[in-house]
C-alpha positions in Angstrom: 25.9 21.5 -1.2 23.5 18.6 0.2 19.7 18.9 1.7 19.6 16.2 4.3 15.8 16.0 3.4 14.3 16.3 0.2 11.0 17.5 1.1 9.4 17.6 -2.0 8.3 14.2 -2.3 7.8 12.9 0.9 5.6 16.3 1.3 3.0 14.4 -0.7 2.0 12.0 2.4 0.5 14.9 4.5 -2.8 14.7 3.2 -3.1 10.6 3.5 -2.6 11.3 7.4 -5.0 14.3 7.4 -7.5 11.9 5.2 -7.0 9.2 7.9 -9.0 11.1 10.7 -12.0 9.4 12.5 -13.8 12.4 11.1 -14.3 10.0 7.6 -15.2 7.1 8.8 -18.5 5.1 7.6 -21.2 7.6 8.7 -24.9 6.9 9.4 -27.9 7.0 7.5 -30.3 10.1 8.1 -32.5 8.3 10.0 -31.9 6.0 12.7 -34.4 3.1 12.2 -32.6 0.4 15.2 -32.0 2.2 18.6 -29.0 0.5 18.8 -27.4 1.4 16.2 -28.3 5.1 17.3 -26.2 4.2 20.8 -22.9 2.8 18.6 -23.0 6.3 17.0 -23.5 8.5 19.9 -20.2 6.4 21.4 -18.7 6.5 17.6 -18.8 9.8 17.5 -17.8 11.0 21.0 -14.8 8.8 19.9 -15.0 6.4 22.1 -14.0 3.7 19.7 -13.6 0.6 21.5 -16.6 1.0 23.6 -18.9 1.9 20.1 -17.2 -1.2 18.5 -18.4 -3.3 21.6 -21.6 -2.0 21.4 -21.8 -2.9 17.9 -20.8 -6.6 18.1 -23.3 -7.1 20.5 -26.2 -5.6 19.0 -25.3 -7.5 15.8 -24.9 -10.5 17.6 -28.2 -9.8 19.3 -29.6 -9.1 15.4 -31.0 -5.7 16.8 -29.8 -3.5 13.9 -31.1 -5.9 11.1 -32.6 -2.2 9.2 -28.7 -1.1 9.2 -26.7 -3.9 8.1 -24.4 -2.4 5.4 -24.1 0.6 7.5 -23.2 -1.3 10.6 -20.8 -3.2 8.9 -19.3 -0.6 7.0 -18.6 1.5 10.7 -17.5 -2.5 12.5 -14.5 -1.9 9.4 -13.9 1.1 10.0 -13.4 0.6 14.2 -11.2 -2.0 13.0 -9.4 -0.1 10.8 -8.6 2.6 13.5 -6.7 0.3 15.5 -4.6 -1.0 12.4 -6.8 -4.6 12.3 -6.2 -3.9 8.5 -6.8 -7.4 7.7 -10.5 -8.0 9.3 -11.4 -4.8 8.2 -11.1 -5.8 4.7 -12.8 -8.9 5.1 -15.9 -7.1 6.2 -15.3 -4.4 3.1 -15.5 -7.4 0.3 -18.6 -8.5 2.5 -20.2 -5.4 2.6 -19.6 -5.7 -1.6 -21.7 -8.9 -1.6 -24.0 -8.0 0.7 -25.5 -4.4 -0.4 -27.2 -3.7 -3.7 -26.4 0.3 -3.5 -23.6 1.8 -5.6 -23.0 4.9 -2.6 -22.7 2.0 -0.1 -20.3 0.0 -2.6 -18.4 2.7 -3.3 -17.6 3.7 0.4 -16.6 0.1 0.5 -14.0 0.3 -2.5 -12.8 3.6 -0.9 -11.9 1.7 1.7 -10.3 -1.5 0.3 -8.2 1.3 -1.2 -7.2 2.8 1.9 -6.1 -0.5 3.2 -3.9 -1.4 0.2 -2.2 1.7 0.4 -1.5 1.4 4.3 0.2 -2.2 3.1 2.5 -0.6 1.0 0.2 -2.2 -2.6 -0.2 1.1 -4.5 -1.5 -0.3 -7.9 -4.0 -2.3 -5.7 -5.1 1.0 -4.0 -5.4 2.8 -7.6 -7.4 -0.6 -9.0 -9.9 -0.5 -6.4 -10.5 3.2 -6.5 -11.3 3.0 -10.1 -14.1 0.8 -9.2 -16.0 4.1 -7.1 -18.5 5.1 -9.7 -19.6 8.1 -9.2 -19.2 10.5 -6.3 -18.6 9.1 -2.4 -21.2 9.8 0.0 -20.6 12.0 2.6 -17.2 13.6 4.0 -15.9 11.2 1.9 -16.3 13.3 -1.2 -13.6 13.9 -2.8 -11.1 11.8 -1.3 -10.8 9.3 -3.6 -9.4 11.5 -6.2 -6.7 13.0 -3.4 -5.5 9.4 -2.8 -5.2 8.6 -6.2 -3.4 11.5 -6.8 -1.3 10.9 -3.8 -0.4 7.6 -5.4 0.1 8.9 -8.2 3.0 11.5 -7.0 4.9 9.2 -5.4 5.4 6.8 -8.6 6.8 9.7 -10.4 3.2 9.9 -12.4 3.0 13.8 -11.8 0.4 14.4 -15.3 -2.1 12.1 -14.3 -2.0 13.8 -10.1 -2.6 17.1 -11.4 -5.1 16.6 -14.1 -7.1 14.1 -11.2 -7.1 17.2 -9.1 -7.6 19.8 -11.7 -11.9 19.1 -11.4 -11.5 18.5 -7.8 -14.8 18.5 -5.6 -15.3 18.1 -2.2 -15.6 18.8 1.7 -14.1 22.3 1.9 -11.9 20.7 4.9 -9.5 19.1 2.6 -9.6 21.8 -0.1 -5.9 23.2 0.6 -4.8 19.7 1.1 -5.8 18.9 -2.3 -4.0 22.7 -3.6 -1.1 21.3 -1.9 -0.9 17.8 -3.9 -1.5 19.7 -7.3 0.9 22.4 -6.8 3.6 20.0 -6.1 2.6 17.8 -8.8 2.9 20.9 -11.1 6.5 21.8 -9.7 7.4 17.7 -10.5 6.1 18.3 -14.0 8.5 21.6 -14.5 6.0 23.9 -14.8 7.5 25.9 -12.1 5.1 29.1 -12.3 1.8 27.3 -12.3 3.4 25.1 -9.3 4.5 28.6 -7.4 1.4 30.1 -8.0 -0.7 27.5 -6.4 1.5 26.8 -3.6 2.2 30.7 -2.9 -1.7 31.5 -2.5 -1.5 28.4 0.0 1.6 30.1 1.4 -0.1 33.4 1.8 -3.5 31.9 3.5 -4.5 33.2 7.1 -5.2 30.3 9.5 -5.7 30.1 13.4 -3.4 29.6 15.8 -5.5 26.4 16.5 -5.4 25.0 13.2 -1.8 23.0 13.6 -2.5 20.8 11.0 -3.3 23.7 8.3 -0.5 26.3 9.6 1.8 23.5 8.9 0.4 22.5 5.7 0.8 26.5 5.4 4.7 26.0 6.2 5.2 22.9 4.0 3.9 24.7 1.0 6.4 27.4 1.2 9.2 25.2 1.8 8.5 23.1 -1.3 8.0 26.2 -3.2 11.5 27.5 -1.3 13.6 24.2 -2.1 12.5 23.7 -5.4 13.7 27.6 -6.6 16.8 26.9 -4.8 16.9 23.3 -6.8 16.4 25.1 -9.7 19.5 28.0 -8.9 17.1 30.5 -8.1 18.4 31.5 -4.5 16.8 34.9 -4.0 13.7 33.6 -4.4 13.7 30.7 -2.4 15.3 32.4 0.2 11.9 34.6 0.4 9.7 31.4 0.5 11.7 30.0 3.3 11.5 32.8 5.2 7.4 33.0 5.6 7.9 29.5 7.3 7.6 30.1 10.8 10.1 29.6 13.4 8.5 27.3 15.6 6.5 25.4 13.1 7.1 21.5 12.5 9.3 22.6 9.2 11.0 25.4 10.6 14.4 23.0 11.3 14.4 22.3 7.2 13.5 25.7 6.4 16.9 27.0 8.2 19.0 25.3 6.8 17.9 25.8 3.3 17.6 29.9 4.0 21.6 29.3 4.8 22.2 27.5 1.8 20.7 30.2 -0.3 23.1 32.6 1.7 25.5 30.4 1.1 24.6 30.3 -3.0 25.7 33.9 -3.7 28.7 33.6 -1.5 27.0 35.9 1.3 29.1 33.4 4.6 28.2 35.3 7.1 24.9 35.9 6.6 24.0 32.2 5.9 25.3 31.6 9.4 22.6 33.6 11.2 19.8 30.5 10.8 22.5 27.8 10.5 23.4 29.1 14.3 19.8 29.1 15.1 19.8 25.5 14.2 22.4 24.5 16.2 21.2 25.2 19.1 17.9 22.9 18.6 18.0 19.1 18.7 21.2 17.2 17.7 19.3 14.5 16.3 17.1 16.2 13.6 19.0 15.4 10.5 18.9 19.2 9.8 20.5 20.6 12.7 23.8 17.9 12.4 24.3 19.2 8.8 23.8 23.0 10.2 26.9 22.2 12.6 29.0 21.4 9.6 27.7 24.2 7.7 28.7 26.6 9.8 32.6 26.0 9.9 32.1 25.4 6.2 30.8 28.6 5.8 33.9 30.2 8.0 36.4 28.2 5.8 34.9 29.6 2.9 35.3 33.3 4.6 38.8 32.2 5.1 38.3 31.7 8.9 40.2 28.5 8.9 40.8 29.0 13.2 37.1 29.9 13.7 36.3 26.8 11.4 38.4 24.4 13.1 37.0 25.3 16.5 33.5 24.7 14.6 34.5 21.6 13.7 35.7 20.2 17.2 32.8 21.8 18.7 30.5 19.6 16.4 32.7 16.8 17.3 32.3 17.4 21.2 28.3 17.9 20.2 28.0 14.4 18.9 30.3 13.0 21.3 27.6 13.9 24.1 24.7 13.5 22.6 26.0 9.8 21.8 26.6 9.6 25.4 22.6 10.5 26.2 21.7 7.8 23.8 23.6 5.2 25.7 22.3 6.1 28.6 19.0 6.2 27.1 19.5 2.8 25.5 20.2 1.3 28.9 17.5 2.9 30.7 14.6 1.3 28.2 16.2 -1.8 28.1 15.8 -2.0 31.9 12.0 -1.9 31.0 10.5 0.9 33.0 10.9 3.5 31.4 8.1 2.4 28.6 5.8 2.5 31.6 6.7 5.5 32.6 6.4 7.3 29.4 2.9 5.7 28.4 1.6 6.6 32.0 1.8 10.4 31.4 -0.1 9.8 28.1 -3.8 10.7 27.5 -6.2 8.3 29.3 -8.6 7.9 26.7 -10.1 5.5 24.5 -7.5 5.1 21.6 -7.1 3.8 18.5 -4.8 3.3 15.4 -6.1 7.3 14.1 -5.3 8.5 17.1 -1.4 9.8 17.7 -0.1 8.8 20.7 0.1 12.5 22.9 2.6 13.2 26.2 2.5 15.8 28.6 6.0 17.4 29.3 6.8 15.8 32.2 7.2 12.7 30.4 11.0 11.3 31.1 13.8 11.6 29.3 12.7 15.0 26.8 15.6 15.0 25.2 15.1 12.1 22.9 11.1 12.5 23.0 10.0 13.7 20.3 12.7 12.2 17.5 11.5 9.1 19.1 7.4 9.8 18.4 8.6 11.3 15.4 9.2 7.6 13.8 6.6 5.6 12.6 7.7 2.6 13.8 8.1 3.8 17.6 4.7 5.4 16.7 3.0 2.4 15.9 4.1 0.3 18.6 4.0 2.6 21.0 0.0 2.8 20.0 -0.6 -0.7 20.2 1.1 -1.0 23.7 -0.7 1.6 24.8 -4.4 0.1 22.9 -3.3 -3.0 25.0 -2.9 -1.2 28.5 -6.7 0.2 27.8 -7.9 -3.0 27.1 -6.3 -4.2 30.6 -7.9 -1.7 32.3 -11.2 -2.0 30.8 -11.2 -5.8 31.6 -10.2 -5.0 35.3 -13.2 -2.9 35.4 -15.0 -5.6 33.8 -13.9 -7.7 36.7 -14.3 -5.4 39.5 -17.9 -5.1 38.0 -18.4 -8.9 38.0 -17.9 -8.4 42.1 -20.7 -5.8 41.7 -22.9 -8.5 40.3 -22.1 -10.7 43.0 -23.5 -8.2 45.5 -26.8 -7.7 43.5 -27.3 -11.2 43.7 -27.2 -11.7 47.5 -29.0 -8.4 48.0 -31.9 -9.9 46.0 -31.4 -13.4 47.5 -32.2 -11.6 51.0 -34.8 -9.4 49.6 -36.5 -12.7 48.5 -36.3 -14.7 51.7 -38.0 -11.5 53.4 -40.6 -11.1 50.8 -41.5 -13.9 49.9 -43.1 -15.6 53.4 -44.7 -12.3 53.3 -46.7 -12.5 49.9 -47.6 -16.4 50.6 -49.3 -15.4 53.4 -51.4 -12.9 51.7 -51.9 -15.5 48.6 -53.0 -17.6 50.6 -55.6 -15.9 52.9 -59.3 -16.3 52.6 -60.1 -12.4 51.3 -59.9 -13.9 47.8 -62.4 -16.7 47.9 -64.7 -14.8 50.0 -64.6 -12.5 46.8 -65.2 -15.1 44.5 -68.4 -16.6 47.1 -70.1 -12.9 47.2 -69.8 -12.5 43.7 -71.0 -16.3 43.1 -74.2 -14.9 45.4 -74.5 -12.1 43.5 -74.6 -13.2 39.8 -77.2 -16.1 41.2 -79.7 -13.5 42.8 -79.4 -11.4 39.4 -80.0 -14.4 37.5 -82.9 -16.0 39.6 -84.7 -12.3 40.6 -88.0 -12.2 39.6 -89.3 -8.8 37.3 -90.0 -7.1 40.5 -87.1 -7.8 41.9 -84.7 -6.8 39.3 -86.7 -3.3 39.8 -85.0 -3.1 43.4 -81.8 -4.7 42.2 -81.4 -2.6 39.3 -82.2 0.8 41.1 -79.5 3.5 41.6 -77.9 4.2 44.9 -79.6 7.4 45.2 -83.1 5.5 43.9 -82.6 2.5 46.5 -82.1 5.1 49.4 -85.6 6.7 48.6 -87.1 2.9 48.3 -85.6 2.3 51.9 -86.9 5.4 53.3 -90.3 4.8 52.0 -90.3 1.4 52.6 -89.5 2.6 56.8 -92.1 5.3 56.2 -94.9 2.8 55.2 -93.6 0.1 58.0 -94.1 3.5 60.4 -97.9 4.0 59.2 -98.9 0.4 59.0 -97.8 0.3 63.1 -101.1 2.8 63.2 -104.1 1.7 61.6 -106.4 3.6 63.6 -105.0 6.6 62.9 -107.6 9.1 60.8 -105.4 9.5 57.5 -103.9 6.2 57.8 -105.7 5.1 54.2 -104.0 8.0 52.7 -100.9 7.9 53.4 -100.3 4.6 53.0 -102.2 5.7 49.3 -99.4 8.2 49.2 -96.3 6.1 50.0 -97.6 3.7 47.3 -98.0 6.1 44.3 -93.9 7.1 45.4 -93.1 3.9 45.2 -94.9 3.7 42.0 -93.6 6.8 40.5 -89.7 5.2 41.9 -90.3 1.9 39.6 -91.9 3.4 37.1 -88.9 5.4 36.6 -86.8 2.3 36.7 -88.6 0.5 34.5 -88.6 2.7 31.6 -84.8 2.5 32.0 -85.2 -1.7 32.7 -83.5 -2.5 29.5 -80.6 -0.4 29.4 -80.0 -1.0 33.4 -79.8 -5.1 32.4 -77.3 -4.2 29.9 -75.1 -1.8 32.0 -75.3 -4.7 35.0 -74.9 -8.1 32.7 -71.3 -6.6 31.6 -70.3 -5.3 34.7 -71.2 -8.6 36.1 -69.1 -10.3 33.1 -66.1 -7.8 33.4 -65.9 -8.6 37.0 -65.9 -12.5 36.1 -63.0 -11.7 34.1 -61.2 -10.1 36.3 -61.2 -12.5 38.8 -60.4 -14.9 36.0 -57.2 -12.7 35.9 -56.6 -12.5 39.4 -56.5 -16.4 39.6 -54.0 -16.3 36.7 -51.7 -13.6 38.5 -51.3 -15.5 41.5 -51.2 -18.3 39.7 -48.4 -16.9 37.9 -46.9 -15.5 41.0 -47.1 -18.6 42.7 -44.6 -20.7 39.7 -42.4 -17.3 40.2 -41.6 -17.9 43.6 -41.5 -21.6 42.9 -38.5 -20.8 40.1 -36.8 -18.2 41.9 -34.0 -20.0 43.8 -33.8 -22.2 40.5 -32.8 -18.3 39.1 -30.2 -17.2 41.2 -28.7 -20.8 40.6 -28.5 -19.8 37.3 -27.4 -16.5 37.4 -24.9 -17.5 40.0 -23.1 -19.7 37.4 -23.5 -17.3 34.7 -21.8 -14.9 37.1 -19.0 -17.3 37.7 -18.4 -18.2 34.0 -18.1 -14.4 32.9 -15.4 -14.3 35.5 -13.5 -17.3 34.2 -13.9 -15.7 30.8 -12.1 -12.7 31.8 -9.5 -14.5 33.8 -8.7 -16.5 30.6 -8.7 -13.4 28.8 -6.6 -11.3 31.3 -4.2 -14.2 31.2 -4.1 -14.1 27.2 -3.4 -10.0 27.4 -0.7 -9.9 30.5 1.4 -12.5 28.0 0.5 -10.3 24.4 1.2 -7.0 26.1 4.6 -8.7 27.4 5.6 -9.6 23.9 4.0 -6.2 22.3 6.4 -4.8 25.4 9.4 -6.9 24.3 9.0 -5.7 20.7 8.5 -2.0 21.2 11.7 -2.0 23.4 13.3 -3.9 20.4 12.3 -0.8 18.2 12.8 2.1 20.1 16.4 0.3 21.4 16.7 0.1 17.2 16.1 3.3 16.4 18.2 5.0 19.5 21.1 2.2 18.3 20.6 3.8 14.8 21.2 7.2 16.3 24.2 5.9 18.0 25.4 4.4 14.2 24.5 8.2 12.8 26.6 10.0 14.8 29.8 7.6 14.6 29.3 8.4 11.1 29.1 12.4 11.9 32.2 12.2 14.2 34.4 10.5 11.6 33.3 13.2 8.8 33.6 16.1 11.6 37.2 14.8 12.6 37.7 14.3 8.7 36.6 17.8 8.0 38.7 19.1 10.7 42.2 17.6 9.3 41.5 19.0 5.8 41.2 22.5 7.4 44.7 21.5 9.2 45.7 20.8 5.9 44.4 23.6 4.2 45.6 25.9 7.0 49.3 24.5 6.6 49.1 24.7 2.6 48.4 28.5 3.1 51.0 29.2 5.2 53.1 27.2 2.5 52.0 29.6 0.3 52.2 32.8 1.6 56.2 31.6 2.1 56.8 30.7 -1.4 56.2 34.2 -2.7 59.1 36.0 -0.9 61.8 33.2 -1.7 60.9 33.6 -5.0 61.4 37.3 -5.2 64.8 36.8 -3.5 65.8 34.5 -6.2 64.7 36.6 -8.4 67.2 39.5 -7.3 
């Protein structure tokens, strides 16, 4: 018997995926000292990666996050890094090292160097520079240095040193299981077999969501490895009850079936093992699992002695993979003829994306058949991403442009809004009202300055005071127009002491009424000091103002030769980045094709040895009776 997938190993990557989410990228400080910064986050976190990483460049361009600049350079990695600039993103790592004095900055830093090395396929550089973290990572990064290392360390064969790095294992409670995954594998790689079962069987038995994909399948993978390895180790019953907990419709569920058949199969129980090995068949001919299940099933049938049934199996597997190689010519033709990329990538998500991100179709996507084996490679995965990370970057510069037209419009608008205004606001600069202003006040300040002590009594007087002066000033005008009158004397007596009792009044108050009136006097000096400045001002405005719309004008025009240049740049990258994913996904279809030339000629091998077999039997039962008649 042969597994077409040895889980156990390649199980050990699910985490590193899982690890890579936005959700772990460079995080902020508690306090937001630059509002700018505070802006890049909000986008960061809404995951709007490419317009947070424009953001950023301008703001550090602009040097308005100077009280963030590890931080900020430490998340402008990280946006790089989640659209696979692996590169740039680790020149900005070693300058964040140079850069920052604090060890929990640094060590985020190193976490990520790490990161990087391991995406490039340089292990013992991704184990040097995680032994460089000291002490914990900040964060939701806690943790995860140890579960890459052991990671690492699984899948150099170095199973002691991955479980005792995960035996003290602390950290953000959202990786916990994926970190009792990694150890209980490691502990079935080092033999000890219970310990290993144990771990991955309480992982097995956990109850998650039906939203939690990522952990019900982690749930599945740990019961397959603990299901594969008792069957490895000839311990069929057992596995056989690991493999059944995985679900039917889970990610896993195609590996799972065909190893519950092979334990069947183990202890001779044929027709039994056929029950999931029939389930497979029915699913995709291109998962690896399901071609082996439609060999297994007329296997098992020979084995029952069912040689007609298993020839029949065998033909039916061979019309199976004559068809299906007949969809992948077609297939193979219809991306080579270029539209169907376009078509596929237009029914994905419209959102910002970037390298964390996996690249999501709706159902009407074309062609379904080949879909998901295709997403399912990383290569097709990868390419697919950046085409589609250059399609968003096309349409954000065609917004860009279309807003450049918007600009153009707010220019004229305020062009006409100027020629209106303007004549408008000359002619009141320009009017008298101000200088007449400025000629009363000049009065003013002189008769202040030149009134005699008496005077300044009357000047200095209230509103309510002067009005009583006036009225007994017309009073005694009114009495002195009749002399002759008998109480003329006194009341002209009267009207005096008043007037007396008036300026006394405001002479006991002299000092502080001088005072009150010098600085009003100097406050409304420099105001009008002001005012001369403001038009003034206003005046040079006016003067510069075409001068302005000149210059904006040209800046206008250059931003839209920048993104001309730039569109032209894209249109010819995307048509290469096009080129090159139809050179992988025609690859991997072509390798397909390969596969199942090599499943036909072992089918229609398979079948001529049943043939044979078949014909030997009948041989066999013949030889029996001639023998007996000899014998008589």
């Amino acid at each position: 018997m042969r597994f077409t997938r040895q889980l156990l190993l390649l199980a050990t990557c699910v985490l590193f995926s899982a690890a890579a989410s936005a959700a772990d990228e460079p995080g902020p400080e508690d306090i937001i000292l630059d509002l700018p910064y505070g802006v890049v986050l909000f986008d960061f976190y809404q995951q709007n990666y490419f317009t947070s990483l424009v953001n950023l460049i301008k703001a550090q361009k602009d040097d308005t996050v100077p009280q963030h600049e590890a931080e900020a350079e430490l998340l402008r990695g990280g946006l790089y890094l989640s659209y696979g600039m692996r590169g740039r993103a680790e020149e900005i790592f070693k300058n964040v090292l140079d850069i920052e004095p604090r060890q929990d900055v640094k060590n985020r830093a190193w976490y990520y160097l790490a990161r990087i090395a391991y995406q490039r396929g340089l292990p013992e550089n991704a184990l040097s520079y995680l032994s460089k973290i000291r002490g914990e990572l900040p964060d939701t990064l806690v943790g995860r240095d140890q579960l890459m290392a052991a990671i690492i360390n699984i899948q150099q064969g170095d199973f002691l040193d991955a479980y005792s790095g995960l035996s003290d294992w602390e950290g953000e409670t959202d990786i916990k299981h994926y970190v009792e995954y990694n150890r209980g594998v490691a502990a079935l790689r080092l033999g000890d077999t219970d310990k290993g079962t144990d771990i991955l069987d309480l992982l097995g038995r956990q109850k998650f969501g039906s939203e939690e994909f990522e952990l019900l399948a982690l749930k599945d993978r740990a019961n397959l490895a603990v299901g594969m390895h008792l069957l490895r180790e000839e311990s069929p019953e057992k596995a056989r009850f690991y493999l059944d907990r995985v679900r039917l419709n889970g990610p896993f569920a195609n590996e799972a079936l065909l190893a519950a058949g092979w334990a069947d199969a183990r202890n001779e129980f044929y027709q039994p093992a056929m029950i999931p090995w029939n389930e497979l068949a029915s699913r995709n001919v291109l998962d690896p699992a399901v071609q082996e299940s439609l060999f297994a099933i007329p296997y098992a049938m020979a084995k029952a002695g069912g040689f007609a049934q298993a020839a029949a199996g065998y033909q039916q597997a061979l019309d199976i993979f004559r068809a299906e190689q007949e969809k992948l010519k077609a297939g193979i033709e219809l991306v080579k003829e270029g539209g169907y990329l376009d078509d596929l990538l237009s029914s994905a998500e419209k959102i910002e994306m970037g390298w964390l991100r996996e690249l999501k179709v709706v159902n009407e996507a074309p062609q379904p058949w080949y879909l998901d084996e295709l997403l399912s490679s990383h290569r097709v995965q990868e390419s697919l991403k950046n085409y589609r990370d250059l399609l968003f970057l096309d349409y954000n510069l065609t917004t860009w442009d279309e807003s450049i037209d918007s600009f153009d419009e707010m220019l004229t608008l305020r062009e006409r809004r100027f020629e209106t205004v303007v004549p408008s606001a000359q002619t009141k600069l320009s009017d008298n009202e101000q200088e007449n202003l400025q000629n009363k006040f000049a009065l003013l300040n002189q008769l202040y300055l030149s009134a005699s002590e008496k005077e300044k009594l009357r000047l200095l007087a209230t509103p309510a005071e002067l009005k009583k002066l006036q009225r007994l000033d017309k009073l005694q005008q009114l009495i002195s127009k009749h002399p002759n009158a008998r109480a003329h004397a006194y009341l002209l007596g009267r009207v005096d002491f008043l007037k007396g009792i008036l300026f006394w009044d405001i002479y006991n108050t002299l000092e502080k009424r001088e005072r009150k009136s010098g600085r009003a006097l100097q406050d409304l000096e420099t105001e009008f000091e002001q005012s001369r400045e403001f038009i003034a001002s206003i005046n040079r405005l006016m003067a510069d103002l075409p001068a302005g719309f000149e210059g904006f004008a040209e800046k206008i025009q250059a931003k839209r030769s920048d993104l001309s240049g730039a569109r032209e740049k894209l249109e010819t990258v995307t048509q290469k980045q096009k080129a090159q994913l139809t050179e992988v996904v025609v690859g991997e279809l072509e390798q397909h094709v390969a596969r199942i030339d090599e499943l036909k000629l072992q089918a229609a091998f398979a079948l001529a040895q049943i043939y044979d077999q078949d014909s030997e039997k009948e041989e066999d039962d013949d030889k029996p009776q001639n023998n007996r008649g000899v014998a008589r």
